[in-house]
C-alpha positions as CSV (number, residue, x, y, z in Angstrom):
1,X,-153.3,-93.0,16.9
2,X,-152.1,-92.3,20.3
3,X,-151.8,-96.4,21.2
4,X,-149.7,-96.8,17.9
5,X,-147.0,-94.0,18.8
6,X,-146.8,-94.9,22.2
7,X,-146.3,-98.2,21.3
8,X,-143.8,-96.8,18.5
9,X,-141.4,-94.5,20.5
10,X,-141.2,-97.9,22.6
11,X,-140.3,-99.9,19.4
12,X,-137.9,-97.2,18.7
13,X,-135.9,-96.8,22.4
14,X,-135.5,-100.5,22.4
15,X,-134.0,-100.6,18.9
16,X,-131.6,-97.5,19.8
17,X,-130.8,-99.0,23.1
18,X,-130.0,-102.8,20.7
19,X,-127.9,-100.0,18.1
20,X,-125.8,-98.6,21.1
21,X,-124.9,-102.0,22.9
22,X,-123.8,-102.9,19.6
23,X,-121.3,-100.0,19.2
24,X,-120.5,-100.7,23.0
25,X,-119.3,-104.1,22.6
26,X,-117.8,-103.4,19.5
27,X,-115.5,-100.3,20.7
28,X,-116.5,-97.6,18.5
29,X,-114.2,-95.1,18.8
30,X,-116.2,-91.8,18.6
31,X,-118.7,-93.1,21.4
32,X,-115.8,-94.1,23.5
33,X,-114.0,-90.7,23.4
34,X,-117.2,-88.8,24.0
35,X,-117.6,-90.9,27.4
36,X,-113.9,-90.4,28.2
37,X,-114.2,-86.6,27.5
38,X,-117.4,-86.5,29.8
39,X,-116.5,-88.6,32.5
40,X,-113.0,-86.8,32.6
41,X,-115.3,-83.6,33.1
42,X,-117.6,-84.4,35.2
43,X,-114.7,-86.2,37.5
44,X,-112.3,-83.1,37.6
45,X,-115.5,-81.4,39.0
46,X,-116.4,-84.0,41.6
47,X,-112.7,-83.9,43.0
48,X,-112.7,-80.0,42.7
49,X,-116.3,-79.8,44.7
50,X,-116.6,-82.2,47.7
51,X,-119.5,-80.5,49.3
52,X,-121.7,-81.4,45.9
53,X,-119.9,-85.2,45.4
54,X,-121.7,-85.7,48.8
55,X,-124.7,-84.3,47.9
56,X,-124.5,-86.5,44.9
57,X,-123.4,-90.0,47.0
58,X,-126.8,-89.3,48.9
59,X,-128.8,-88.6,46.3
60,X,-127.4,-91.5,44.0
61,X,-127.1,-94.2,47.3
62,X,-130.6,-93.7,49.3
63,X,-133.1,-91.1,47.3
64,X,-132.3,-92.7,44.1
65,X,-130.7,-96.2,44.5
66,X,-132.0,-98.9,42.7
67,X,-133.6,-100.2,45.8
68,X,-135.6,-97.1,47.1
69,X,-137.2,-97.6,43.3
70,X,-137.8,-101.0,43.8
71,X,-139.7,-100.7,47.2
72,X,-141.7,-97.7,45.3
73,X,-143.2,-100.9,43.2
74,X,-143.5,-103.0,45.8
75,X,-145.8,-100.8,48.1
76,X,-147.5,-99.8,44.7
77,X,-148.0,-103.5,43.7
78,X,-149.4,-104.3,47.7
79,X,-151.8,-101.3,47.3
80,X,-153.0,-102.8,43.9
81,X,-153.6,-106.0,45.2
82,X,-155.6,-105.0,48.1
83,X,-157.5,-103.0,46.4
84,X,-158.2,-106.1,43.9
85,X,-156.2,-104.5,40.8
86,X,-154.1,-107.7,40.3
87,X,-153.1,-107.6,36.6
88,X,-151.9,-104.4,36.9
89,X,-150.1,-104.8,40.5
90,X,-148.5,-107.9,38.1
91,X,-147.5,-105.6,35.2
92,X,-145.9,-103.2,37.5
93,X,-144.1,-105.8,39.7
94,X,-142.6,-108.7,36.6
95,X,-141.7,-104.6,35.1
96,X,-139.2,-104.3,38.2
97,X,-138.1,-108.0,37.9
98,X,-137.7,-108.3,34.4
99,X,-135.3,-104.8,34.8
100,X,-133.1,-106.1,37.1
101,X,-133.2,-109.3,34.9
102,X,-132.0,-107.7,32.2
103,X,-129.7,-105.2,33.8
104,X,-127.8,-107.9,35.3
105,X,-128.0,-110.2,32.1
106,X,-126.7,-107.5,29.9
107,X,-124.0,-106.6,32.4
108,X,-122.7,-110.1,32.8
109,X,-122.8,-110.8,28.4
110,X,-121.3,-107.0,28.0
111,X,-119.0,-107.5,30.8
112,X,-117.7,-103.2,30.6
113,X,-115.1,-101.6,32.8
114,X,-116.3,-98.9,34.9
115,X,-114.2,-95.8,34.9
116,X,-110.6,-96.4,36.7
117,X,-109.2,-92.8,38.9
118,X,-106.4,-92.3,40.5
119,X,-108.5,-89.9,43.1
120,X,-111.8,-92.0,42.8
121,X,-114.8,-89.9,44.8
122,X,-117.2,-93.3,44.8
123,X,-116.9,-97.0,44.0
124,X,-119.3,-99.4,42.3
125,X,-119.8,-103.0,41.6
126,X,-120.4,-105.4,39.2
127,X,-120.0,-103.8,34.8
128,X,-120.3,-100.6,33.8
129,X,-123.1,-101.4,30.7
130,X,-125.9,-100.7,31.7
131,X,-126.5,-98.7,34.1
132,X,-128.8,-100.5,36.9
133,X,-129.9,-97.2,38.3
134,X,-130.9,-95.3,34.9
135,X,-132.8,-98.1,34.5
136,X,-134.2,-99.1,37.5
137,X,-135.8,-95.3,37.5
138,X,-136.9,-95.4,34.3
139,X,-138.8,-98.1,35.3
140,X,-140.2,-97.6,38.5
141,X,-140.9,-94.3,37.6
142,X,-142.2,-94.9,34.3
143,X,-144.8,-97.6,35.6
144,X,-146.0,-95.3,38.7
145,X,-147.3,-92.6,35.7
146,X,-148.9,-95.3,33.9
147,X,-151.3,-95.9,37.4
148,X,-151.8,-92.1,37.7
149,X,-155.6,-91.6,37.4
150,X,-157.7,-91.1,35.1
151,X,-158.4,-87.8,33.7
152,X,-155.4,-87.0,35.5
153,X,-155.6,-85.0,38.8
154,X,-154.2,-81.6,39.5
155,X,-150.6,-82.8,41.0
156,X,-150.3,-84.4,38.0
157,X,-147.9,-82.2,36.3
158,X,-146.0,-82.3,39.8
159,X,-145.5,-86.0,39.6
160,X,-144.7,-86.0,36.3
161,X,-142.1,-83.5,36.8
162,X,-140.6,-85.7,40.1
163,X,-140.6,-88.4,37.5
164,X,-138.6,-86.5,35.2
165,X,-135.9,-85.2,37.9
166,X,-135.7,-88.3,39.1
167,X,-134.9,-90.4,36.0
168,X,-132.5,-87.5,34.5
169,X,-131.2,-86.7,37.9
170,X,-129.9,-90.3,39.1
171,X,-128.2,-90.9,35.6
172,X,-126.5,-87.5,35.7
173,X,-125.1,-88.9,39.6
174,X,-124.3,-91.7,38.3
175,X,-121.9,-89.8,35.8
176,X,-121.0,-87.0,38.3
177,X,-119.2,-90.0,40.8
178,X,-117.6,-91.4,38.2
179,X,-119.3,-94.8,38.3
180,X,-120.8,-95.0,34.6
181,X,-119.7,-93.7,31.1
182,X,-122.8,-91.8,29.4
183,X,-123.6,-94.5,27.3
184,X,-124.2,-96.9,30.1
185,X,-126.7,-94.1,31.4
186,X,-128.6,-93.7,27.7
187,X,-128.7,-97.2,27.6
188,X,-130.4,-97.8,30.8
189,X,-133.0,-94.6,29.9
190,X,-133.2,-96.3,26.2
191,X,-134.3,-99.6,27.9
192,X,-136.3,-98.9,30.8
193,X,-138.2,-96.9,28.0
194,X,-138.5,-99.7,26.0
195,X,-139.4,-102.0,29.1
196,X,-142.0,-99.6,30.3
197,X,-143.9,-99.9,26.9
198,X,-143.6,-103.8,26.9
199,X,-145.2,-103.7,29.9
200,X,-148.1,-101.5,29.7
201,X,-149.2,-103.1,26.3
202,X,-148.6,-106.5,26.6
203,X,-152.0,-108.1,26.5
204,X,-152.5,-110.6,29.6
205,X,-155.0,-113.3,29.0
206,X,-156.6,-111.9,26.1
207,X,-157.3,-109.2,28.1
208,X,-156.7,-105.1,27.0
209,X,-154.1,-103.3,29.4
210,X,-155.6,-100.1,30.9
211,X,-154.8,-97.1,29.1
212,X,-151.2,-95.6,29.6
213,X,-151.0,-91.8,30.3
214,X,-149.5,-91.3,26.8
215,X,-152.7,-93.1,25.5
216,X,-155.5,-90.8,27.4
């Protein structure tokens, strides 16, 4: 039961992530004024409050960045593999690449404007849609729960709750600097989601994948 709605909510981000690139690329005019109104917000704040856009720029540029997450896997994968865990040091490492795959493969077929300010507090490269650094996180973050042992330990619900800051908190800097509209950030929660599940359940050579934390 557990396996099945795991591996449902992962069915179901992907296909909301699929619904919202659709409306993206197609202009639809109450999802594009919602992200104007919140990125005008959040911007008007940012230029009002330079003592928290900085605060923001370091959170979003080192603790958070994209790749910060993707050294996380790396030194997760090298621990795996020493220890003689190679499928899933493999799961979690082709989980990293295939998110920066697809990140940059959407962005390029999407091809979304960023934001454009007069006053601009930050700068960015590359499209808007998705965002690389929702879901980078998502990701990363996603795949280090799945490894968490098993029954979980007692800083469990702290890592869980790092997790959580972390994934909601890069997207919200993302926003805050004026880099992203919120649909690029849903869509790169919706597909790192989505990515995470694909992983974790794939089977690899016949073989069952270990258990996820949502399946224990």
């Amino acid at each position: 039961m557990r396996n099945d709605l795991f591996r449902w909510m992962g069915i179901g981000c992907g296909l909301l992530g699929a619904v919202l690139t659709v409306l993206v690329v197609a202009g639809w005019p109450p999802l594009l004024a919602w992200d104007d109104r919140i990125a005008r917000d959040l911007h008007a704040h940012a230029v009002a409050h330079s003592g928290v856009t900085r605060s923001m720029r370091v959170l979003s540029d080192w603790v958070w960045d994209p790749w910060t997450m993707r050294v996380l896997a790396a030194v997760a994968c090298l621990l795996l593999w020493r220890r003689g865990d190679r499928e899933r040091a493999l799961r979690v490492g082709l989980a990293a690449v295939v998110a920066a795959v697809v990140q940059q493969g959407l962005k390029a077929a999407v091809g979304r404007e960023r934001p454009v300010w007069s006053d601009p507090v930050d700068s960015a490269h590359f499209s808007a849609y998705p965002s690389g650094h929702a879901m980078t996180a998502t990701v990363v973050c996603g795949m280090l729960l799945w490894l968490m042992p098993h029954p979980a330990p007692r800083w469990a619900p702290a890592a869980w709750a790092v997790a959580a800051v972390s994934v909601a908190g890069v997207g919200f800097t993302r926003l805050y600097l004026g880099v992203h509209w919120f649909s690029d950030v849903l869509a790169g929660w919706l597909l790192g989601a989505a990515l995470v599940v694909l992983a974790v359940s794939v089977p690899v050579g016949g073989r069952r994948p270990a258990p996820s934390p949502q399946e224990r």
